[in-house]
Predicted model as a PDB file, atoms N, CA, C, CB and O in Angstrom, pLDDT in the B-factor column:
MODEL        1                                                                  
ATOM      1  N   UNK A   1     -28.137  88.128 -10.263  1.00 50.00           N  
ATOM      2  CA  UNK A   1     -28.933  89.194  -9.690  1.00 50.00           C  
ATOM      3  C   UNK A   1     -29.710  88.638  -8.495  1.00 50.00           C  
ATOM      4  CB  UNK A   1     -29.894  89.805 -10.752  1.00 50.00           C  
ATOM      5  O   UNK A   1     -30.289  87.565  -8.663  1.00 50.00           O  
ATOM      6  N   UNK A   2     -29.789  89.253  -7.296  1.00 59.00           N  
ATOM      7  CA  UNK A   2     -30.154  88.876  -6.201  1.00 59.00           C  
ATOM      8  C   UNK A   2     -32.180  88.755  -6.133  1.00 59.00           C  
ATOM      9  CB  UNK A   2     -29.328  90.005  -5.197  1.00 59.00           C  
ATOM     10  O   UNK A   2     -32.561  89.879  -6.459  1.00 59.00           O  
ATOM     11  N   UNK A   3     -32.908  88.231  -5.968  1.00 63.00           N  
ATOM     12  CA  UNK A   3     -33.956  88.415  -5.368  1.00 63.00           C  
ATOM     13  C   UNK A   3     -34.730  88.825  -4.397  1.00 63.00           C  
ATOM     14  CB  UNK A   3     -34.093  87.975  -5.386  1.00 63.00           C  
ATOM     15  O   UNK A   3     -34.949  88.131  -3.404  1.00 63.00           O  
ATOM     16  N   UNK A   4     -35.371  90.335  -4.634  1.00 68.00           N  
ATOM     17  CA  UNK A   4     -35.712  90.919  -3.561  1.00 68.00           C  
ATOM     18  C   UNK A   4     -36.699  89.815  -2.329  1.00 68.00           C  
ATOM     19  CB  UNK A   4     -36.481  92.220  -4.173  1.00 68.00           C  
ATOM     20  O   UNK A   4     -37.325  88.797  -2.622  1.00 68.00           O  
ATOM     21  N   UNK A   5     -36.544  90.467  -0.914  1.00 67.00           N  
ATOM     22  CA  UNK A   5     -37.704  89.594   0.303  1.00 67.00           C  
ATOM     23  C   UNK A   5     -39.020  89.142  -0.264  1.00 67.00           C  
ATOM     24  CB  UNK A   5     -38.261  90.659   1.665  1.00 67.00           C  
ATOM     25  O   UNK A   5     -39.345  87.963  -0.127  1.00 67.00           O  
ATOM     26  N   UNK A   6     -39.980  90.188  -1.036  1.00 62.00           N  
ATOM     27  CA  UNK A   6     -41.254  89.898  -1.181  1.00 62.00           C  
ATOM     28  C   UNK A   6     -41.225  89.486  -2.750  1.00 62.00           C  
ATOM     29  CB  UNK A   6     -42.223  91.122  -0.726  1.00 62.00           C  
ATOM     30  O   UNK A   6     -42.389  89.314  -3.112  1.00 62.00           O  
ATOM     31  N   UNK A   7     -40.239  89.251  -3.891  1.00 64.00           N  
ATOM     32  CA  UNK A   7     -40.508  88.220  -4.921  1.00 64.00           C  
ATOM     33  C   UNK A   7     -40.111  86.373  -4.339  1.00 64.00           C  
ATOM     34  CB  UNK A   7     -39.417  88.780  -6.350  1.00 64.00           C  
ATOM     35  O   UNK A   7     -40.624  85.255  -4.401  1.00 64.00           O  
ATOM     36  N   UNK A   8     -39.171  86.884  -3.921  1.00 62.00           N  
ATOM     37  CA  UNK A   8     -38.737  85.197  -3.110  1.00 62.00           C  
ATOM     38  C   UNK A   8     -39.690  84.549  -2.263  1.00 62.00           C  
ATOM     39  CB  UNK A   8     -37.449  85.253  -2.008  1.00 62.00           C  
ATOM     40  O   UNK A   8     -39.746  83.327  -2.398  1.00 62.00           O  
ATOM     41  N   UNK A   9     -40.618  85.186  -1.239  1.00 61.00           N  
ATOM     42  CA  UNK A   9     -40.985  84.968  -0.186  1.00 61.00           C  
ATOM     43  C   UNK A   9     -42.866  85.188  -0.923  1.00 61.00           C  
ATOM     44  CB  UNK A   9     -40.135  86.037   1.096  1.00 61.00           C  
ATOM     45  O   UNK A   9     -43.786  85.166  -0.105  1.00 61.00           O  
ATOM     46  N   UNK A  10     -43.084  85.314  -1.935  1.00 60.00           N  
ATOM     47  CA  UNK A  10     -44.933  85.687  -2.491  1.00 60.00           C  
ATOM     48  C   UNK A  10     -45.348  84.404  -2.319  1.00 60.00           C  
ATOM     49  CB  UNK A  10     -45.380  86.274  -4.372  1.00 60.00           C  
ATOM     50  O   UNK A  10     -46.544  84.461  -2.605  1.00 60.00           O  
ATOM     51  N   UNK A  11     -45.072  83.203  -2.007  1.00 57.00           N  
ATOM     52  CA  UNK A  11     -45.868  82.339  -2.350  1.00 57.00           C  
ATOM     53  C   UNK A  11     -47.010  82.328  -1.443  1.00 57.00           C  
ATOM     54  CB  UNK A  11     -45.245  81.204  -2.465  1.00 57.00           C  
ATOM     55  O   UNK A  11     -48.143  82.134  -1.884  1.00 57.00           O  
ATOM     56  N   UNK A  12     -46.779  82.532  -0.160  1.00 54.00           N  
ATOM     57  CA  UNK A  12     -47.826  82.830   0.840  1.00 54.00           C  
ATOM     58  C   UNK A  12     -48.749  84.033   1.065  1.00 54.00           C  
ATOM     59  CB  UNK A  12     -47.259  82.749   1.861  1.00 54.00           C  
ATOM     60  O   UNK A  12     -49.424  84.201   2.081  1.00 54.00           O  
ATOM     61  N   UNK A  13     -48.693  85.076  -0.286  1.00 50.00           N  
ATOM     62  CA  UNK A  13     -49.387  86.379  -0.178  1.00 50.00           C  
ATOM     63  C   UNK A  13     -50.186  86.418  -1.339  1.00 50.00           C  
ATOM     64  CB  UNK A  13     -48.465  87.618  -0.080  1.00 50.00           C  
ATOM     65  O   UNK A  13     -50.649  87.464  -1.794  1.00 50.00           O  
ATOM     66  N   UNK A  14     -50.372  85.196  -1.872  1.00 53.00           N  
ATOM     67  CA  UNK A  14     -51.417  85.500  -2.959  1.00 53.00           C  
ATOM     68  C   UNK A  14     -52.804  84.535  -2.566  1.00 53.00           C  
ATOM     69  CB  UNK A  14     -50.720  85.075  -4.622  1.00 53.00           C  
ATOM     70  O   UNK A  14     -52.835  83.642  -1.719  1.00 53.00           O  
ATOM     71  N   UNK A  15     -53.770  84.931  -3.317  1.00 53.00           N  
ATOM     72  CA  UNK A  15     -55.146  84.518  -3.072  1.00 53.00           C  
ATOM     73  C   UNK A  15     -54.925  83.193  -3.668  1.00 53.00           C  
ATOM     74  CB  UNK A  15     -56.380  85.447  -3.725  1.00 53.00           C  
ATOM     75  O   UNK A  15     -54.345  83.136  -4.753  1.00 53.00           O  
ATOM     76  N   UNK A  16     -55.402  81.904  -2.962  1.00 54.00           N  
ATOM     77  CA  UNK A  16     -55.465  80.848  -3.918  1.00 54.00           C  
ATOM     78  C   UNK A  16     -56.727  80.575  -4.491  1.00 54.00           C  
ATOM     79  CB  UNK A  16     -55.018  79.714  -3.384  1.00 54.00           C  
ATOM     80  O   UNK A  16     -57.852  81.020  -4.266  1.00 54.00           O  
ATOM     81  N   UNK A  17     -56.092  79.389  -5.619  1.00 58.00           N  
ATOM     82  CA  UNK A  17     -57.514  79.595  -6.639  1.00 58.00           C  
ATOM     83  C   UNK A  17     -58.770  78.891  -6.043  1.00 58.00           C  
ATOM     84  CB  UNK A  17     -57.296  78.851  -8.275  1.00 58.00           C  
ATOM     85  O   UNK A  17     -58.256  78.150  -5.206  1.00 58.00           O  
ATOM     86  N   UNK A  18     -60.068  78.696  -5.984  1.00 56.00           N  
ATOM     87  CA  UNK A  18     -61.318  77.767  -5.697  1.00 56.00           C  
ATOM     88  C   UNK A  18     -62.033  78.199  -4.343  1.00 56.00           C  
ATOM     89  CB  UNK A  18     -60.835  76.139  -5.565  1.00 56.00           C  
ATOM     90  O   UNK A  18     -61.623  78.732  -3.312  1.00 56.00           O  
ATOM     91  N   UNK A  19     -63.266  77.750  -4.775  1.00 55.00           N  
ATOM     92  CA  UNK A  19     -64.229  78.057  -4.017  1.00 55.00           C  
ATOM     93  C   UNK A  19     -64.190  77.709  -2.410  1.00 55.00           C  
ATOM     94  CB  UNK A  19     -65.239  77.501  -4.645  1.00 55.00           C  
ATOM     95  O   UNK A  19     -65.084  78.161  -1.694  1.00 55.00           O  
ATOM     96  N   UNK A  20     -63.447  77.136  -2.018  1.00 56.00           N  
ATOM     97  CA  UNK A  20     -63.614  76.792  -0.355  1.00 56.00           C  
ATOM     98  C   UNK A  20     -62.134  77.015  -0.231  1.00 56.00           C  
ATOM     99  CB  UNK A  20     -64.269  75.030   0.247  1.00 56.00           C  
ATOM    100  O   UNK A  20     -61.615  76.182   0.513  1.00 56.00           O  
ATOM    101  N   UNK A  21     -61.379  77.811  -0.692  1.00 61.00           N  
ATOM    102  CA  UNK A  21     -59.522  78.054  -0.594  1.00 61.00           C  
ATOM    103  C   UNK A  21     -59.726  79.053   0.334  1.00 61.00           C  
ATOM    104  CB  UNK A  21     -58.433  78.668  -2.150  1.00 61.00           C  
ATOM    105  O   UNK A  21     -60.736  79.751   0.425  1.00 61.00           O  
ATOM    106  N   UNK A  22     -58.418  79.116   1.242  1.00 58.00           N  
ATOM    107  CA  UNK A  22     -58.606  80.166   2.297  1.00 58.00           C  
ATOM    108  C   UNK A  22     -57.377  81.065   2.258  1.00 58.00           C  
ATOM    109  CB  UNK A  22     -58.801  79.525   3.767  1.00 58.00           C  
ATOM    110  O   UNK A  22     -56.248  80.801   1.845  1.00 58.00           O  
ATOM    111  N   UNK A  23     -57.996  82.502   2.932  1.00 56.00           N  
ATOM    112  CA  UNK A  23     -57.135  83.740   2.250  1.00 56.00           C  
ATOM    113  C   UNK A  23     -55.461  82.889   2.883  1.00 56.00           C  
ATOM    114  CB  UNK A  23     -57.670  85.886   3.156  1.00 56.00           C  
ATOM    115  O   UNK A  23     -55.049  81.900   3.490  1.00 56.00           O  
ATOM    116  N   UNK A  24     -55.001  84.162   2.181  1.00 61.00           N  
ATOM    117  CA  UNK A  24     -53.428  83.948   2.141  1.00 61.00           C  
ATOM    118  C   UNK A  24     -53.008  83.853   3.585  1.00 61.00           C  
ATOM    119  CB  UNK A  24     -52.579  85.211   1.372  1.00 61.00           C  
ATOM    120  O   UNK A  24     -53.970  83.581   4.303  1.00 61.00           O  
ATOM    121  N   UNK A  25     -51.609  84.026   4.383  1.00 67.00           N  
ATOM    122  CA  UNK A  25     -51.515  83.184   5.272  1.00 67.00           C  
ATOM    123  C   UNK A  25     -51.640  83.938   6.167  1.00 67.00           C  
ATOM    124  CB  UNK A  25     -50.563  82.412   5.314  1.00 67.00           C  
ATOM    125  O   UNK A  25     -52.130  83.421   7.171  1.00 67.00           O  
ATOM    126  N   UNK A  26     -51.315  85.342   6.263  1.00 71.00           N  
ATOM    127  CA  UNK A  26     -51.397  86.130   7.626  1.00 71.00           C  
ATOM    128  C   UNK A  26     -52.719  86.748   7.518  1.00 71.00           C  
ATOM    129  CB  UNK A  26     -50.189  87.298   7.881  1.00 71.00           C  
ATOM    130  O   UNK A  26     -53.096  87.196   8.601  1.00 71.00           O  
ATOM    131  N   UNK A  27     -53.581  86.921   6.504  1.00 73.00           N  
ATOM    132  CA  UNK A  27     -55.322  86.533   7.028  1.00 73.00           C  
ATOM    133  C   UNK A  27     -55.602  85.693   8.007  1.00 73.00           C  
ATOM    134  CB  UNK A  27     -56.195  85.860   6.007  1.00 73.00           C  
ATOM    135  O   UNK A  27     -56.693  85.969   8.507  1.00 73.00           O  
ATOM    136  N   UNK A  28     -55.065  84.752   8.510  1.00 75.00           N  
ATOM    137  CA  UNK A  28     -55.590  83.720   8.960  1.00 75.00           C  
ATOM    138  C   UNK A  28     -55.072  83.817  10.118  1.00 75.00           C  
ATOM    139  CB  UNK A  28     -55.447  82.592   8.309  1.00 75.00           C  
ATOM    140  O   UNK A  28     -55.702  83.051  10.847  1.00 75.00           O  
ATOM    141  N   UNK A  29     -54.088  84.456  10.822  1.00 83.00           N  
ATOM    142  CA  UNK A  29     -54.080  84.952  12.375  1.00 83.00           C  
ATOM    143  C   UNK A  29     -55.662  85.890  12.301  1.00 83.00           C  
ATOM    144  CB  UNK A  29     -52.349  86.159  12.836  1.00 83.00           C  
ATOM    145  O   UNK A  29     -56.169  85.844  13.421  1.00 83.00           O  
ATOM    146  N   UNK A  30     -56.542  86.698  11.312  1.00 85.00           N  
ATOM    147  CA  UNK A  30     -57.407  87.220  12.034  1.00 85.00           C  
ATOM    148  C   UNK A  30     -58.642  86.264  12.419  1.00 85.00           C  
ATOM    149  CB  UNK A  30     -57.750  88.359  11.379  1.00 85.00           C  
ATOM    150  O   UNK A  30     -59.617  86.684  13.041  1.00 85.00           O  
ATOM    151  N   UNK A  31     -58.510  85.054  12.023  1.00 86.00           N  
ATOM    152  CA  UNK A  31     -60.052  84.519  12.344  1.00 86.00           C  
ATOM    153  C   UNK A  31     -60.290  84.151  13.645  1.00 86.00           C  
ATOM    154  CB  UNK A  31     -60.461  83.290  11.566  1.00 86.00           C  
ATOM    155  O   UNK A  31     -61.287  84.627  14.187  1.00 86.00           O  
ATOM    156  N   UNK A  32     -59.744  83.573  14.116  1.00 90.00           N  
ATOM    157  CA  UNK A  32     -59.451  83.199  16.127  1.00 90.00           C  
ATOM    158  C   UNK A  32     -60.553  84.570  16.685  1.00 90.00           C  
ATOM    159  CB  UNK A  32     -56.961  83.633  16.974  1.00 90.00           C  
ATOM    160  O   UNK A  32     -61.694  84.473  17.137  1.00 90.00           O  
ATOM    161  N   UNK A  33     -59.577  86.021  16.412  1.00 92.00           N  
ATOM    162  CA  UNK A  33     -60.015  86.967  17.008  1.00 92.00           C  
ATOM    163  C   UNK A  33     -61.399  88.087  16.224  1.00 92.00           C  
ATOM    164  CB  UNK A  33     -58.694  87.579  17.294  1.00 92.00           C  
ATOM    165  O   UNK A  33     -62.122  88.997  16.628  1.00 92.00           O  
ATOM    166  N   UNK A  34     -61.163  87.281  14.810  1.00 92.00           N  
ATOM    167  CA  UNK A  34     -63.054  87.713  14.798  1.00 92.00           C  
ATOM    168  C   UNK A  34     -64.255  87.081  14.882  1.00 92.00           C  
ATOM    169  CB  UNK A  34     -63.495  88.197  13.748  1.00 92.00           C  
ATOM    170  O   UNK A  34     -65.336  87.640  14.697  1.00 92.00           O  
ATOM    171  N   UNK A  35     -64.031  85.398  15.284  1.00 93.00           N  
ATOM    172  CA  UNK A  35     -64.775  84.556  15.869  1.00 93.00           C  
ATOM    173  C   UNK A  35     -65.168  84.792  17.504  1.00 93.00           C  
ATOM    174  CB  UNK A  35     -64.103  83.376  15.611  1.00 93.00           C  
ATOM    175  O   UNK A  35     -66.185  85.009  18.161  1.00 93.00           O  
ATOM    176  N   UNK A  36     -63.619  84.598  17.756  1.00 96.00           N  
ATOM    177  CA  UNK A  36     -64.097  85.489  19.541  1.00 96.00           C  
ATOM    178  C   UNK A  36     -65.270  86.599  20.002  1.00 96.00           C  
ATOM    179  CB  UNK A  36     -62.818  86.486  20.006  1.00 96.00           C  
ATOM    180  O   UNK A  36     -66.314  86.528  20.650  1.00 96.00           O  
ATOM    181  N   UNK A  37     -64.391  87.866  19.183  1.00 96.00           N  
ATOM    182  CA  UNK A  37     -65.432  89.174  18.798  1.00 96.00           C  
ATOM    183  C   UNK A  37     -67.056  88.871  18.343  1.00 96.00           C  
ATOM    184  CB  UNK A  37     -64.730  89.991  17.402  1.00 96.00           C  
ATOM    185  O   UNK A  37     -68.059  89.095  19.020  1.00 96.00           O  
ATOM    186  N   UNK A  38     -66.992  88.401  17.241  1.00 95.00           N  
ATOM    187  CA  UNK A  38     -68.497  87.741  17.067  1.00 95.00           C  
ATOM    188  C   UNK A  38     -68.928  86.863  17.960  1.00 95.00           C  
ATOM    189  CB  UNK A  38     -68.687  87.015  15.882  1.00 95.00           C  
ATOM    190  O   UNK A  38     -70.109  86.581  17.760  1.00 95.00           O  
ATOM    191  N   UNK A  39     -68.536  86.411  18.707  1.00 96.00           N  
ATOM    192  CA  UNK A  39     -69.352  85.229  19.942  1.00 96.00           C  
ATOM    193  C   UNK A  39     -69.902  86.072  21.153  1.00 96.00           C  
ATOM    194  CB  UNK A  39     -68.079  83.922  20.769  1.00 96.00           C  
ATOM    195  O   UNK A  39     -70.936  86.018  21.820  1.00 96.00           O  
ATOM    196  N   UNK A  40     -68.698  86.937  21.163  1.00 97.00           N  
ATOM    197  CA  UNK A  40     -68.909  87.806  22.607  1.00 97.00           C  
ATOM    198  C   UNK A  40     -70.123  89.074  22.295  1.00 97.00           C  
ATOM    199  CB  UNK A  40     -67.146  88.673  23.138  1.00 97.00           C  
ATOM    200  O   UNK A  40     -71.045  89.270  23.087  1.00 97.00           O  
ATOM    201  N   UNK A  41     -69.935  89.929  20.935  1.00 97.00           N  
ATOM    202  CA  UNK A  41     -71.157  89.852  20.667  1.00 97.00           C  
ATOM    203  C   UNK A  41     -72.672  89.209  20.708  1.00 97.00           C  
ATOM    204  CB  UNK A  41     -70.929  89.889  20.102  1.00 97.00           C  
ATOM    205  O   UNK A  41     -73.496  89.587  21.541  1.00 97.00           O  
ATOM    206  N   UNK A  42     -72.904  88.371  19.893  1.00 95.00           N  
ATOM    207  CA  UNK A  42     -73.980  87.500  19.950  1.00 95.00           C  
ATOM    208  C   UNK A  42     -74.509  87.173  21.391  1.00 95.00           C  
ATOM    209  CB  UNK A  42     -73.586  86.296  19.265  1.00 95.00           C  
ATOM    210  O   UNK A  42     -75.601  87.403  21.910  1.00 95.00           O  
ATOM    211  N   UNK A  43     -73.486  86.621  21.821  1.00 96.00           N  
ATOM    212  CA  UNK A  43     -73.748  86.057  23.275  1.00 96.00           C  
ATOM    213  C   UNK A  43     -74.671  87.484  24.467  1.00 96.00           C  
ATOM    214  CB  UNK A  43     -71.796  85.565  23.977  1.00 96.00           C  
ATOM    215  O   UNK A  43     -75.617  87.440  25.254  1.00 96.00           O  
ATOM    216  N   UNK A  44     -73.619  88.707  23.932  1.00 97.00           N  
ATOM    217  CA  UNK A  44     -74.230  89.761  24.421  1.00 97.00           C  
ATOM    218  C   UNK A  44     -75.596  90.379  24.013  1.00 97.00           C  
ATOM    219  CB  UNK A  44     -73.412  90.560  24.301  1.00 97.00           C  
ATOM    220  O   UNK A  44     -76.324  90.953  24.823  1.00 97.00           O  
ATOM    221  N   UNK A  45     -75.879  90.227  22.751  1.00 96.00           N  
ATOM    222  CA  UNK A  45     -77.181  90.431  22.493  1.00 96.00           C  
ATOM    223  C   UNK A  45     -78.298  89.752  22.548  1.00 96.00           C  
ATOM    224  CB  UNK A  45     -77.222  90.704  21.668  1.00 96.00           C  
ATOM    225  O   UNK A  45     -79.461  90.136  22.424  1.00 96.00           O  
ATOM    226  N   UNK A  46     -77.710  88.361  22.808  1.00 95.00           N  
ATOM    227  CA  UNK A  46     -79.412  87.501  23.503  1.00 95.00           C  
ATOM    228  C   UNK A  46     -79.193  87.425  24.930  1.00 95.00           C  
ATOM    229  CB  UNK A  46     -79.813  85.550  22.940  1.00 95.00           C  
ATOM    230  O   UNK A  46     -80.135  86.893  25.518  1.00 95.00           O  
ATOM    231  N   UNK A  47     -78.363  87.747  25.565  1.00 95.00           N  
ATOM    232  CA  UNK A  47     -78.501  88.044  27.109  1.00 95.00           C  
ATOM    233  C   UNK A  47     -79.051  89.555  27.293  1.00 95.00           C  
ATOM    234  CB  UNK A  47     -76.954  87.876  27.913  1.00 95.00           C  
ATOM    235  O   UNK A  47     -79.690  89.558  28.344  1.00 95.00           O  
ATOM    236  N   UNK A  48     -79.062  90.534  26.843  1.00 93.00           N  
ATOM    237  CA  UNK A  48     -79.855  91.662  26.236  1.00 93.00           C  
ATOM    238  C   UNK A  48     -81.275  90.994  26.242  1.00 93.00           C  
ATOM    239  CB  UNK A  48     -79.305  92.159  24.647  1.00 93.00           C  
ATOM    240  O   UNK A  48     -81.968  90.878  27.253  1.00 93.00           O  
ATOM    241  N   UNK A  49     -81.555  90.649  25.216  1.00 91.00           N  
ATOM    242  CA  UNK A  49     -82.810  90.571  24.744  1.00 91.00           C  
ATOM    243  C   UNK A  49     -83.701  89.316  26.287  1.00 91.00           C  
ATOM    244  CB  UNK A  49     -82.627  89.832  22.764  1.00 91.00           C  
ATOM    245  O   UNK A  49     -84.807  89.432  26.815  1.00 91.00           O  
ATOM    246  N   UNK A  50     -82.883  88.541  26.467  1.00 91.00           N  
ATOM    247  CA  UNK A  50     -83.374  87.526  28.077  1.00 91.00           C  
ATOM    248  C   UNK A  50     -83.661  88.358  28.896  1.00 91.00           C  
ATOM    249  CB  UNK A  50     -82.233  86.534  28.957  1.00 91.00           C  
ATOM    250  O   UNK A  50     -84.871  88.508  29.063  1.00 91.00           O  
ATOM    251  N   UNK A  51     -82.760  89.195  29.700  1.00 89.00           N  
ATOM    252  CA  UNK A  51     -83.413  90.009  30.644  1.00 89.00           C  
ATOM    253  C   UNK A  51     -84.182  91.400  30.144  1.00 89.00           C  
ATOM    254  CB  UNK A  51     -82.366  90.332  31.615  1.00 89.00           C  
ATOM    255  O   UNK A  51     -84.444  92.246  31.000  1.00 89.00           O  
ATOM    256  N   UNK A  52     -84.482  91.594  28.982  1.00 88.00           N  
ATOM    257  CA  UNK A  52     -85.585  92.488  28.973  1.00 88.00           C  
ATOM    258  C   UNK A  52     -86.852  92.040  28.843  1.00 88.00           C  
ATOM    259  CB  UNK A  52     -85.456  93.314  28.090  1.00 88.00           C  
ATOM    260  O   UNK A  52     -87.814  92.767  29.094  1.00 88.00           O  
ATOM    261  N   UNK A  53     -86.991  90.572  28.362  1.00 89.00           N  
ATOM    262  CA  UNK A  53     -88.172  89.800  28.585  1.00 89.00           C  
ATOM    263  C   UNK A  53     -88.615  89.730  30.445  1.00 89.00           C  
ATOM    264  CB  UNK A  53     -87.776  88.179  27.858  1.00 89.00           C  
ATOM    265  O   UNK A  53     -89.679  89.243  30.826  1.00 89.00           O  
ATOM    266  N   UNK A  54     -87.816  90.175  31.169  1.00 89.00           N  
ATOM    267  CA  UNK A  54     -87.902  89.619  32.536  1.00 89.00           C  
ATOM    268  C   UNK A  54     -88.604  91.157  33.367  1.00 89.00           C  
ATOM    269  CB  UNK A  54     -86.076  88.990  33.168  1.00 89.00           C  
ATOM    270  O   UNK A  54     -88.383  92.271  32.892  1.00 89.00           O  
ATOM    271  N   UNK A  55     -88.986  91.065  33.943  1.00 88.00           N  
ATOM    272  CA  UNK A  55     -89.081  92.406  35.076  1.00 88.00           C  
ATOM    273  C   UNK A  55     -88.411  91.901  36.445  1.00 88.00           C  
ATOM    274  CB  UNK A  55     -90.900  92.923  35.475  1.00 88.00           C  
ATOM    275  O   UNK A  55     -88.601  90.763  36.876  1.00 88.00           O  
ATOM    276  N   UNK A  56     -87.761  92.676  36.963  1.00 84.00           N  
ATOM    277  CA  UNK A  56     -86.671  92.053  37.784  1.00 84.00           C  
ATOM    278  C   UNK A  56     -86.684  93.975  38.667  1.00 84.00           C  
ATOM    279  CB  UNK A  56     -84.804  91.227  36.555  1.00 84.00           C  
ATOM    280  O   UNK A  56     -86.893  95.098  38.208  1.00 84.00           O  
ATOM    281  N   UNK A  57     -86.429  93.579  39.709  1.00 85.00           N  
ATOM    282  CA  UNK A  57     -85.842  94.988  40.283  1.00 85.00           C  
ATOM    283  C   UNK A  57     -84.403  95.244  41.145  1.00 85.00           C  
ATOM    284  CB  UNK A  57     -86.910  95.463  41.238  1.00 85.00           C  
ATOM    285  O   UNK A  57     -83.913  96.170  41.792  1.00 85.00           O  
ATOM    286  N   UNK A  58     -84.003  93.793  40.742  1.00 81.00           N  
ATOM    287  CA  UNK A  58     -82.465  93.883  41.114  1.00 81.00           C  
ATOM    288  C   UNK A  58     -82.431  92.890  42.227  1.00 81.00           C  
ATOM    289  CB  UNK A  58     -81.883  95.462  41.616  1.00 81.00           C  
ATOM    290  O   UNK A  58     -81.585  91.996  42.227  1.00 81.00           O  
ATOM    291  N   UNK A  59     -83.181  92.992  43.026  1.00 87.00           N  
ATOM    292  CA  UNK A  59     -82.926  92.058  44.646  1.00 87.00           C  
ATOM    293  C   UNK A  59     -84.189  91.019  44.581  1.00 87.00           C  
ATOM    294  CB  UNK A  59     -83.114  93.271  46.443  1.00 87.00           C  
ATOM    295  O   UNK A  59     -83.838  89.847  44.721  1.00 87.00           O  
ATOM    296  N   UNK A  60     -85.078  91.149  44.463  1.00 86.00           N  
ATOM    297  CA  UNK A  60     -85.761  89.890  44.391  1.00 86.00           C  
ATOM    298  C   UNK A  60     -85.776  88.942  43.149  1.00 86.00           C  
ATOM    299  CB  UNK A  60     -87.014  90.181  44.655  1.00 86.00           C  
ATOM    300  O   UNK A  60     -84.784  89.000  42.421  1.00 86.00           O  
ATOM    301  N   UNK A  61     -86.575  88.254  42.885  1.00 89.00           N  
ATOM    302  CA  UNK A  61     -86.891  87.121  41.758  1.00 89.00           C  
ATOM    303  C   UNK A  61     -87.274  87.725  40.834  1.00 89.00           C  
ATOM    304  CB  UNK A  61     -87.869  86.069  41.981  1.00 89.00           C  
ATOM    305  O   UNK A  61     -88.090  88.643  40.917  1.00 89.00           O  
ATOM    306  N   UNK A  62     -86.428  87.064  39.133  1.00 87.00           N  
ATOM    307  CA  UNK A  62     -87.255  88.170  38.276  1.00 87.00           C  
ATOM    308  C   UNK A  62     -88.457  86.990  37.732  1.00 87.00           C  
ATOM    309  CB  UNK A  62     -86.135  89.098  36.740  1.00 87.00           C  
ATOM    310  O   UNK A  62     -88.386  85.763  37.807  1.00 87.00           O  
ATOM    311  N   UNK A  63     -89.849  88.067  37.021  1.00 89.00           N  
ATOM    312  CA  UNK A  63     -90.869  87.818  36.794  1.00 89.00           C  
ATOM    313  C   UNK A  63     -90.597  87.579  34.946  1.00 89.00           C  
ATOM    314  CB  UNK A  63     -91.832  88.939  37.483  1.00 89.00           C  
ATOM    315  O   UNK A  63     -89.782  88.236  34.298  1.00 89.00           O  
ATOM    316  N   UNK A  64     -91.426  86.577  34.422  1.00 91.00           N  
ATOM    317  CA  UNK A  64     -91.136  86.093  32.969  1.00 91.00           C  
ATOM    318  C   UNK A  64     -92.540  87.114  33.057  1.00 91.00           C  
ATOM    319  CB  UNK A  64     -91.051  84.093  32.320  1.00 91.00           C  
ATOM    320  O   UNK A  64     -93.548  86.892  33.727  1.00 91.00           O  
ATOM    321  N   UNK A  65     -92.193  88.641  31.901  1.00 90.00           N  
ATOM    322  CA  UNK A  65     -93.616  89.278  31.626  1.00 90.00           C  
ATOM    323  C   UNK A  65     -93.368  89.080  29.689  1.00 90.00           C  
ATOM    324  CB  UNK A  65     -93.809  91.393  32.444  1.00 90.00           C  
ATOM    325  O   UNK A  65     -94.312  89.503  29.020  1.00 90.00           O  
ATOM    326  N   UNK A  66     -92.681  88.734  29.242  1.00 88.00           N  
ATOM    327  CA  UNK A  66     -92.640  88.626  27.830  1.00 88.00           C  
ATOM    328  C   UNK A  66     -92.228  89.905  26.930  1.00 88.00           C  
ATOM    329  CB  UNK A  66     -93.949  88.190  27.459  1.00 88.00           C  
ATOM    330  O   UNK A  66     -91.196  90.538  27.155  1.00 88.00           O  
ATOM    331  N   UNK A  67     -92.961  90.168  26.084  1.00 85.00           N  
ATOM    332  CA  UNK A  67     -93.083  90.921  25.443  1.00 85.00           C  
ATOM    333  C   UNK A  67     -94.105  92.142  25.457  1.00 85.00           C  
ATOM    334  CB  UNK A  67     -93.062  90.306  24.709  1.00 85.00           C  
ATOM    335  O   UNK A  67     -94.481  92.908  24.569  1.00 85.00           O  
ATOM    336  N   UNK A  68     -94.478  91.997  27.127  1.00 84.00           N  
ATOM    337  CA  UNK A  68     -95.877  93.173  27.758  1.00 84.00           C  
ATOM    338  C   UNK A  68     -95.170  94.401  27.275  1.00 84.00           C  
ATOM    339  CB  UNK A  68     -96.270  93.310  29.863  1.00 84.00           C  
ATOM    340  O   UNK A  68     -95.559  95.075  26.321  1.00 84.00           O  
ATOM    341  N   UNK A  69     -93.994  94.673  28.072  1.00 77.00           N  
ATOM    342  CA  UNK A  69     -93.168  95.813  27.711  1.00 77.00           C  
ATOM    343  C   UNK A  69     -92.781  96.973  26.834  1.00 77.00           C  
ATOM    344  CB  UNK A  69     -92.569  95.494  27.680  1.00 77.00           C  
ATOM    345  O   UNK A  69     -92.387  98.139  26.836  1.00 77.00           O  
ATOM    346  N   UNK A  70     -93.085  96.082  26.179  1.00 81.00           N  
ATOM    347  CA  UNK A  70     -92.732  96.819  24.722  1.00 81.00           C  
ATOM    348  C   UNK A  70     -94.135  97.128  23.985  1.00 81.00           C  
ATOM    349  CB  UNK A  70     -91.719  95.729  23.626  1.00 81.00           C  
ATOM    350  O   UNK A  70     -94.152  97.923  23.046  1.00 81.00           O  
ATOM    351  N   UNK A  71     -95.063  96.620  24.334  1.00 80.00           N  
ATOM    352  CA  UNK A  71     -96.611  96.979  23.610  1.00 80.00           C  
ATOM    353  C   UNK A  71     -97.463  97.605  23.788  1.00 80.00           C  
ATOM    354  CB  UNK A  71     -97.332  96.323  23.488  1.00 80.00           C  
ATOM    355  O   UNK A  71     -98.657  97.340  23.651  1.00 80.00           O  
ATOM    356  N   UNK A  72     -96.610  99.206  24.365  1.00 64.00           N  
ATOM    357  CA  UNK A  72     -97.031 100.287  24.551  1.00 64.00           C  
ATOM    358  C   UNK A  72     -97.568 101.125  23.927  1.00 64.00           C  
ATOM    359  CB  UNK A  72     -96.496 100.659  24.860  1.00 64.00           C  
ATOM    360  O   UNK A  72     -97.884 102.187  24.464  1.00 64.00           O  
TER     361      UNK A  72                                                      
ENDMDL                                                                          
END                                                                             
């Protein structure tokens, strides 16, 4: 009797056992691109948060005013 693709081929689609084991194998094309995603995030939200500490009007020098801004 022949063996179907996915009984022959499971060894790479199951969870392995222990605490620091990593998911099965085509999980692991997603981490690259949700490390990326999360960096480019992050990166975007403290460059956010830098220039709103700043008063700036586009063409001259911006001014370090802190947290004046917001303590309205």
């Amino acid at each position: 009797m022949a063996m179907g693709f996915w009984r022959s081929n499971r060894s790479g689609l199951h969870w392995p056992i222990g605490p620091l084991a990593l998911p099965s194998y085509p999980v692991r094309f997603l981490f690259p691109g949700i490390a990326l995603f999360g960096t480019t995030i992050a990166a975007s939200a403290v460059q956010s948060v830098w220039i709103g500490l700043h008063d700036r009007d586009g063409i001259g020098a911006k001014t370090w005013i802190g947290s004046d801004d917001y303590r309205e």
